[in-house]
N, C-alpha and C positions, 0 to 999 in steps of 0.2 A: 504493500500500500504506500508506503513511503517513496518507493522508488517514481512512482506515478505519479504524485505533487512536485512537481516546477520549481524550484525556488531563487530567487533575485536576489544577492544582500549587496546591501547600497551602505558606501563607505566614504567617510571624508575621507580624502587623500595627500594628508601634510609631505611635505617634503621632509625624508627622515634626512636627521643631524643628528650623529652621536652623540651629540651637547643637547638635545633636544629630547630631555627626558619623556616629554607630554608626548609627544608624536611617538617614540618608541613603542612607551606605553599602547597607546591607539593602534600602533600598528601591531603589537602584540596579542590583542583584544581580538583584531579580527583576523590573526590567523587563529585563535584558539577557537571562533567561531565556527569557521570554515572548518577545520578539525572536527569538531562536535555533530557536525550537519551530516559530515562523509562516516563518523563512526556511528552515528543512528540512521544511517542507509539513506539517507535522502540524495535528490537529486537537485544538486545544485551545480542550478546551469551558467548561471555566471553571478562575477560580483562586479558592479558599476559605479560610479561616480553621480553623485545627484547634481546633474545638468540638465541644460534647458532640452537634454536629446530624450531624458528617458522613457518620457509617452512612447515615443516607437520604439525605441529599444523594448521596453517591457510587453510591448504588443508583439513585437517579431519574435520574441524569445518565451512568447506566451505562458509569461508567468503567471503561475499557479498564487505563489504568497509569496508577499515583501518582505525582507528582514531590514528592516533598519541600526546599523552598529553606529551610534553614535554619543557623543559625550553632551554635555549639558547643553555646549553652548554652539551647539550642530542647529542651529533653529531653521536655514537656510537648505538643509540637508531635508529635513522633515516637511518642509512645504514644498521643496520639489518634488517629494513623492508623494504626497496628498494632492498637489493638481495631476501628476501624471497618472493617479489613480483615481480621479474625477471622473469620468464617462466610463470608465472600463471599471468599475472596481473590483477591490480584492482585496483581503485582509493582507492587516499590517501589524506587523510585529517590531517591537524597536526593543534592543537592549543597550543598556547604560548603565553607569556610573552614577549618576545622578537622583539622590533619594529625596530630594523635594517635593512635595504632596503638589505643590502648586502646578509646576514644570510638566507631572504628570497627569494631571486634568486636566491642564490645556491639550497635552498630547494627543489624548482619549478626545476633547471636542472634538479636533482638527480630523480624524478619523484613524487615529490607530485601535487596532482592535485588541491590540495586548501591550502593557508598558511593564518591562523587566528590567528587576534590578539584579546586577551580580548575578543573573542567571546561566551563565555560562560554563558551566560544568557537563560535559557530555550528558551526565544523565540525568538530564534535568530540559534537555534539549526538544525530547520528541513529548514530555507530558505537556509542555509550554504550548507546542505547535498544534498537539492535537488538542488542547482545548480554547487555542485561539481559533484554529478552523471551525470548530460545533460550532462558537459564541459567533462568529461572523454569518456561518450561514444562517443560525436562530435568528440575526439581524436582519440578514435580507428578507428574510422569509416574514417577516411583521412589517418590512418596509411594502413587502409587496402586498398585504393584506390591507394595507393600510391606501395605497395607491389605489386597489380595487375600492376598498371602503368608499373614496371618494369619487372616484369613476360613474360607482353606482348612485350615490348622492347625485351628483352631477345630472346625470340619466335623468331621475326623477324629477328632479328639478324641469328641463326639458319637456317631457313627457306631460309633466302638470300645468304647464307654457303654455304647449299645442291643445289641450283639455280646455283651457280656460278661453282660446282663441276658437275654436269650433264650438263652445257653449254658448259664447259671444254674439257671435255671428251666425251661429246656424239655427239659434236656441233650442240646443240639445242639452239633456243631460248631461250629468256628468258619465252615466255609464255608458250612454248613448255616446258620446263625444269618446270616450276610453275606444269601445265598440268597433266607430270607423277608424280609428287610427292604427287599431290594431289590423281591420282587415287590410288597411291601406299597405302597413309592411308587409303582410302574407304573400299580398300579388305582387308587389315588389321583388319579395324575397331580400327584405333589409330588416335589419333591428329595429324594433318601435322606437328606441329613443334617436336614430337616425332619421326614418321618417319626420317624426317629430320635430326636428330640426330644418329638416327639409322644407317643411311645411310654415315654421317659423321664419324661413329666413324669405320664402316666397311671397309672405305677408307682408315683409319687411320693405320686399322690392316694391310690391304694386302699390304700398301703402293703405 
């Protein structure tokens, strides 16, 4: 199952100086990352640079799930992969250094789906991912309940438009007005709150 999920880690990329303890550090972070990902069977297809390229990178390389390796003050890193994961999404994982309550809320608004601290221990690797993947698809899946929710609202709204315009004018009922609108989609062969619309916006033209 692991070998089947995608995975992307997106890395600042300091230029290492042996004088440069910060950057060693960092770059020691993510190879122990990359370590971690290949000893819990994942497949990790590349790690990239958070630049203005990654939308397509991440689309051509059809990543599965982001990891984000970055330190506190990576802010720059994390909004480049919350817009490149704007139309396309897909959970985000980000591990860090950084145990600020605050830094971490924001992260979560901005759309990460998991914020780790010190989690970097192999074995700690694949519980992280498999419960950021559920928590992200439980997300979608309310997002989309919640899209239809309004869809349907929406609908009805419409539906009770075209009702109130055929009682209007035709002084029909209401069930009588429901009645032809609904025959009217039959013969059509469209959705009543389509008709609906149809019929609203033909009103709209003749006046």
């Amino acid at each position: 199952m692991n070998q089947a999920l995608r995975i992307v880690v997106i890395i600042s990329d300091p230029a290492l100086d042996e004088g440069d303890e910060h950057a060693l550090a960092q770059a020691d972070r993510s190879r122990l990352l990359r370590i971690g990902l290949l000893e819990a069977g994942y497949n990790l297809v590349a790690t990239l640079p958070a630049d203005v390229f990654l939308t397509e990178r991440l689309a051509q390389l059809q990543a599965d799930l982001v990891i984000v390796d970055a330190e506190s003050d990576a802010r720059d890193a994390l909004e480049h992969v919350v817009m490149a994961t704007r139309d396309a999404r897909r959970p985000i994982v980000m591990f860090t250094n950084d145990d600020d309550s605050s830094n971490a809320q924001a992260a979560v608004a901005a759309g990460v789906t998991a914020y780790i601290v010190d989690g970097l221990a192999a074995e700690r690797i694949h519980p992280i991912l498999t419960v950021a993947m559920a928590r992200f698809q439980h997300q979608e899946a309310l997002l989309a309940e919640l899209d239809n929710a309004r869809g349907e609202l929406q609908d009805r709204k419409v539906i009770d438009r075209a009702k109130g315009l055929l009682m209007q004018r035709q002084n029909l009922s209401e069930s009588e007005a429901y009645a032809k609108l609904r025959k009217a989609a039959m013969n059509k062969g469209v959705k009543l709150a389509d008709m609906s619309q149809q019929m609203l916006d033909m009103a709209a033209l003749l006046g």
